[in-house]
N, C-alpha and C positions, 0 to 999 in steps of 0.2 A: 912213349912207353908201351901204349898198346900193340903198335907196329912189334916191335920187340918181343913180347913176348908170344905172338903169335908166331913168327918168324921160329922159335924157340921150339915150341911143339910141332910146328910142319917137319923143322930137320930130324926132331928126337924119331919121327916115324916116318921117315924112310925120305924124306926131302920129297921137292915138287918137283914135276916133271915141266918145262917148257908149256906143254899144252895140254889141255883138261883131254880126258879120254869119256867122259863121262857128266852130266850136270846135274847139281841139285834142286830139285823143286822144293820150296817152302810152302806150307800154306797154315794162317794161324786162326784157329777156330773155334767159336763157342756154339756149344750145343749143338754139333755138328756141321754147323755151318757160317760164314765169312761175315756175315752182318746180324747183329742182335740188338734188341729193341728192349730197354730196360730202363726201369723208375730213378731218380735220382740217388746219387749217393748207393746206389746197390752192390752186393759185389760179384762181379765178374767171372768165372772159372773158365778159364782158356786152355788149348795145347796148342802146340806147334808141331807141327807133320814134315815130313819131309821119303821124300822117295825121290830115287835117283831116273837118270832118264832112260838108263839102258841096261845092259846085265853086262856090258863088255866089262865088267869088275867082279871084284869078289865081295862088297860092299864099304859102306863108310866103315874107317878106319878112326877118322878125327870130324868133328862138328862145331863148330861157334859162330855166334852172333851176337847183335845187339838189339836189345830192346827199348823202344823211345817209344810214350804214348804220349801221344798230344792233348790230352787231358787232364793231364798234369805229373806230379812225379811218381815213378814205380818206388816200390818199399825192398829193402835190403831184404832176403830171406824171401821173398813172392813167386820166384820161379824156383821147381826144384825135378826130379826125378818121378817119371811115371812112378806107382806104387807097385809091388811085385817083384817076386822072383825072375830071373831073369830068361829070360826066351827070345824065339824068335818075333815072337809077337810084344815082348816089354824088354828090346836091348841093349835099353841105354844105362843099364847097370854096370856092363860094362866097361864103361866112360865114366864111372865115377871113383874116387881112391876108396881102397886100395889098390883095386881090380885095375883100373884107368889110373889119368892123370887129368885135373883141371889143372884152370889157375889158382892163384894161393886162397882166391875168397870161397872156392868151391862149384860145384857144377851150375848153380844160381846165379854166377858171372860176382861184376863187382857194382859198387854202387858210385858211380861218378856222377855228381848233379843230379838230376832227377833220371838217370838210363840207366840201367843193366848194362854192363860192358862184358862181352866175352862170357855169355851165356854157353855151356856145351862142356865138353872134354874129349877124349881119346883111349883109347882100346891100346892094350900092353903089344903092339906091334913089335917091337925089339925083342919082347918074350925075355923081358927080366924076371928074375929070381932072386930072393933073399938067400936060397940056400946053390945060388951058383957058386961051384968052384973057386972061378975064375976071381971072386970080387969076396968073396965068404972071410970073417967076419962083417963086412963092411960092404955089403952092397943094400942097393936106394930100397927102400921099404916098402917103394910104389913106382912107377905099377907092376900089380903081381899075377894080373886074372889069366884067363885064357879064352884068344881069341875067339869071339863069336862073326863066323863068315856069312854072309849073304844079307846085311842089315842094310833096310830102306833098298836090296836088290831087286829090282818089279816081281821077278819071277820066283825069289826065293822069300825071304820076308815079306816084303810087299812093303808097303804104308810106315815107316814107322815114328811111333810118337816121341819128336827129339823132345821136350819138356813138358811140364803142366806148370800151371799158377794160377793164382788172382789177382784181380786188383777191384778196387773200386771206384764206380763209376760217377762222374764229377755232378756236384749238384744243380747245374746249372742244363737247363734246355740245349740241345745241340749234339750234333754230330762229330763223332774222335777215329779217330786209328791207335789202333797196337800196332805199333811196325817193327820190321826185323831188318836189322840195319848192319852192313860191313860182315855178307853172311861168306864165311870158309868154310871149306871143307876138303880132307883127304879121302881117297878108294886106296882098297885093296889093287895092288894090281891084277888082271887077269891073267890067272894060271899058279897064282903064287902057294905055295905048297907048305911055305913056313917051316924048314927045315932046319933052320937058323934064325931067320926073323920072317916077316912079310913086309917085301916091298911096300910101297904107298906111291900114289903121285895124286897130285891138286886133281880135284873137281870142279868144274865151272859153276857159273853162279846161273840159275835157270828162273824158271818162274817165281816169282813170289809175290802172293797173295795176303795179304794183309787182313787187319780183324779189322771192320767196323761197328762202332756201339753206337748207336743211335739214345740220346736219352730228349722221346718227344714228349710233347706237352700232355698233361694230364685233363684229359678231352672228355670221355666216357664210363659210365659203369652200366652194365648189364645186370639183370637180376631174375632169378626166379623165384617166388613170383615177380612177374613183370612191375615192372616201375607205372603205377597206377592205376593197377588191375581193380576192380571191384569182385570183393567173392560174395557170390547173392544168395547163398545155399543158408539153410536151416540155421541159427543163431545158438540152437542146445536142442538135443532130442526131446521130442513131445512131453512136453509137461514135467520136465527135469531143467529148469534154470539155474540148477546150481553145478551144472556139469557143461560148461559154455564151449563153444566148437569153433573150429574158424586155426585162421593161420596164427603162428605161435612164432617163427624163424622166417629170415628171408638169405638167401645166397646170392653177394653181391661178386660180382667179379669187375676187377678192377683192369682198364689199359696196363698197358706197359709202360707208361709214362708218369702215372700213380706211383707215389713212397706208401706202402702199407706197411712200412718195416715197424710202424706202432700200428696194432691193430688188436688191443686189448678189450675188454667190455668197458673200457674207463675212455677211449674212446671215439667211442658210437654216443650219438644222443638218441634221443628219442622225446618227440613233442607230435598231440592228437589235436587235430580241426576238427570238429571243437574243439577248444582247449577245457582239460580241466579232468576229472576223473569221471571216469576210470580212466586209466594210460598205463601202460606197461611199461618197463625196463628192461634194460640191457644186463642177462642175468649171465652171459656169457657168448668167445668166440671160438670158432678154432678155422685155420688158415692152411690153407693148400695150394699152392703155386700161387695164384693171382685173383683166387677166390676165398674170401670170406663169408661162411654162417655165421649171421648174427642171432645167437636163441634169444627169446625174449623171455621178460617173468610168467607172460602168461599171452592165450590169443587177443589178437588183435578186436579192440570192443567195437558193437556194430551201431553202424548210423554214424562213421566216424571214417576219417584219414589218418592212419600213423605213420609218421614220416621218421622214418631211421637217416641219419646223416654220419656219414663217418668223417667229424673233425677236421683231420689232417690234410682232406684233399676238399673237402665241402661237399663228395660227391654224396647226392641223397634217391634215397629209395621211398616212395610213399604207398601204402598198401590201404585200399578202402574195404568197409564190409558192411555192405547195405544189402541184408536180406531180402529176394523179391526184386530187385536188378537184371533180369536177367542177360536184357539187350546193353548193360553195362552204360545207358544215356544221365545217370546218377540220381535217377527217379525212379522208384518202384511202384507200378501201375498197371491195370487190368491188361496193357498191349505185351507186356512181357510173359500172359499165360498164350499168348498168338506167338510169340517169336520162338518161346519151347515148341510146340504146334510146328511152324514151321524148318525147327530144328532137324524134330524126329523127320519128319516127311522129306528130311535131306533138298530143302529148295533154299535154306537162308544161305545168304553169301554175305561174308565169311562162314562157316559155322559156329555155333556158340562151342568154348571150350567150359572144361569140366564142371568148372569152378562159379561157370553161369548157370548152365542147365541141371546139376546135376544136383535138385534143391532138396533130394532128401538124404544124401553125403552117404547115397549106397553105393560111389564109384562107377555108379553106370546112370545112362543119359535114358531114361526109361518115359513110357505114359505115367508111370506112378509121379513122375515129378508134376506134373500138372497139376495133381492133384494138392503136390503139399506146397505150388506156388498159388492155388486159390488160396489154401490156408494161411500162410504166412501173410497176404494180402488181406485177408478179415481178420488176423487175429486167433486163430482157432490152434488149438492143443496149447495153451499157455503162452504162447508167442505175441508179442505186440501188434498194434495193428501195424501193416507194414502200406497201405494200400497209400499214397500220398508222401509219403515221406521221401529224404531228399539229401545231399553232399552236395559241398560246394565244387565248383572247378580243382580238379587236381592239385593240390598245392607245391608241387615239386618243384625245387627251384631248378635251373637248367641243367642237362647232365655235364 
């Protein structure tokens, strides 16, 4: 049957010629390019390109193929038509009724088994009209458009997008193809002036490049702040503790192999080493590609690890605030007013980042922090004593 009805549309536009004068390249692509790396169960948005191999045409005329993804079945209704008015740059309007001609299930192709069969359609080549003479009352209703020349021709449209879809992507770890299967296609012939109709003959079948989705294991998350940072800087400004400082959110970004497709404030946990209060909550998220803010009820309490876990994938974030830390070794002690010291003086390797050195949270790594990491260390402007004090081993479990 498919044989047939493909057979059916080469003839209605002008029949095939013995030998291609021309080939098409396929190539099928997400986010601009042939391989993507995405979380379980995600979904996909793809197109399909196609450009011809030479200009000895006046462009595609007819397009079809078949779509088979090895990752299980495509959904009826998943491929359809660029979006847009019609141009050189979005042609394959086209190719679709009433302007064109598909097959009966539409430009989408049809749904046999788990494939797309006879994705594509064809451009009014014959140059029918409902209000021809020749056939009037009773001529076909489709197709009616007018031909658009130069489409997927290198030199004149260039590139063009024969379809878009989705699908989504299987829940299990492993590597798939989108593939384009049993691809046809008719050219214009070169020189054809369409005085009458426009010739057509076959085009060969050229390269085709396939999608791979890669869905790998959910491995890592990255965060800022870092996944087990200590921030050592001032607890609340001088002699106001009821105005507490310190981190409040953390931005976690997630692999490509991560499902955050839940990633509400319901959740994220949140549990402090020590356990016990004070502890913060998860008072809200919001999600951007592959990165997640998680804001908390409030900053994180000091002489303590709060470890944020997002559920779904186990992956966890653990943030410490041991005021007077400043070499981050999870002890705050008179050597960390030596390691500010050697800070400024630019000899310590690494350098301390902000969040160590910078203990009077004016943004800048200054002498003045000396000063308020001696304080924090005695206890001085309201502050606890800090001089002794101690966290355990990071408690993060593994990323």
């Amino acid at each position: 049957m498919r044989r047939l009805v493909v057979l059916a549309l080469a003839i209605g536009f002008g029949g095939a010629s013995a030998w291609a004068a021309s080939n098409l390249n396929v190539s099928v692509k997400s986010g601009g390019g042939n391989t993507v790396n995405v979380g379980p169960s995600a979904v996909v948005n793809f197109q399909v390109e196609g450009i011809l191999s030479d200009d000895v045409n006046e462009g595609l005329a007819l397009v079809g193929f078949d779509l088979h993804f090895t990752g299980g079945a495509l959904a009826a209704g998943a491929v359809g038509t660029p979006s847009g008015a019609l141009s050189c740059a979005n042609p394959m309007p086209s190719m679709v009724k009433p302007d064109g001609i598909t097959n009966p299930a539409g430009f989408g192709g049809t749904l046999i088994g788990s494939d797309l069969v006879q994705v594509g359609g064809g451009q009014n080549t014959i140059k029918n009209s409902i209000s021809n003479p020749a056939c009037a009352p009773n001529c076909a209703p489709y197709p009616v458009g007018t031909v658009l020349l130069g489409v997927a021709q290198p030199s004149v449209c260039g590139t063009a997008i024969l379809a878009t879809g989705s699908l989504t992507a299987p829940a299990g770890i492993g590597s798939y193809e989108l593939q384009v299967l049993n691809l046809f296609a008719n050219i214009i012939k070169d020189g054809e002036t369409g005085t009458v109709f426009f010739a057509t003959e076959a085009a060969g079948v050229g390269t085709i490049t396939n999608l791979t989705i890669n869905v790998p294991p959910c491995s890592s998350v990255t965060s800022v702040p870092a996944n087990c940072a200590i921030d050592a800087r001032q607890p609340f400004p001088p002699n106001t503790p009821g105005t507490p400082q310190g981190w409040s959110s953390v931005a976690m970004t997630f692999d490509a192999g991560c499902d955050i497709s839940h990633s509400a404030a319901s959740d994220f946990a949140v549990v402090c080493n020590p356990a016990g209060a004070p502890c913060p909550t998860v008072s809200s998220t919001n999600t951007v590609d592959r990165t997640v803010t998680v804001t908390l009820s409030g900053v994180i309490p000091m002489n303590k690890w709060t470890c944020i876990t997002h559920t779904g994938t186990n992956k966890q974030v653990c943030l410490g605030n041991l005021p007077g830390d400043a070499n981050g070794d999870r002890t705050a002690a008179p050597v960390d007013i030596l390691e500010i010291i050697d800070n400024l003086n630019g000899v310590r390797v690494p350098p301390l980042a902000m969040y160590q050195c910078d203990t009077d949270r004016s943004n800048l790594c200054a002498p003045a922090d000396i000063l308020t990491e001696i304080d924090l260390l005695n206890g001085a402007n309201g502050w606890p004593v800090q001089n002794g004090k101690s966290i355990v081993v990071c408690p993060s479990i593994a990323p």
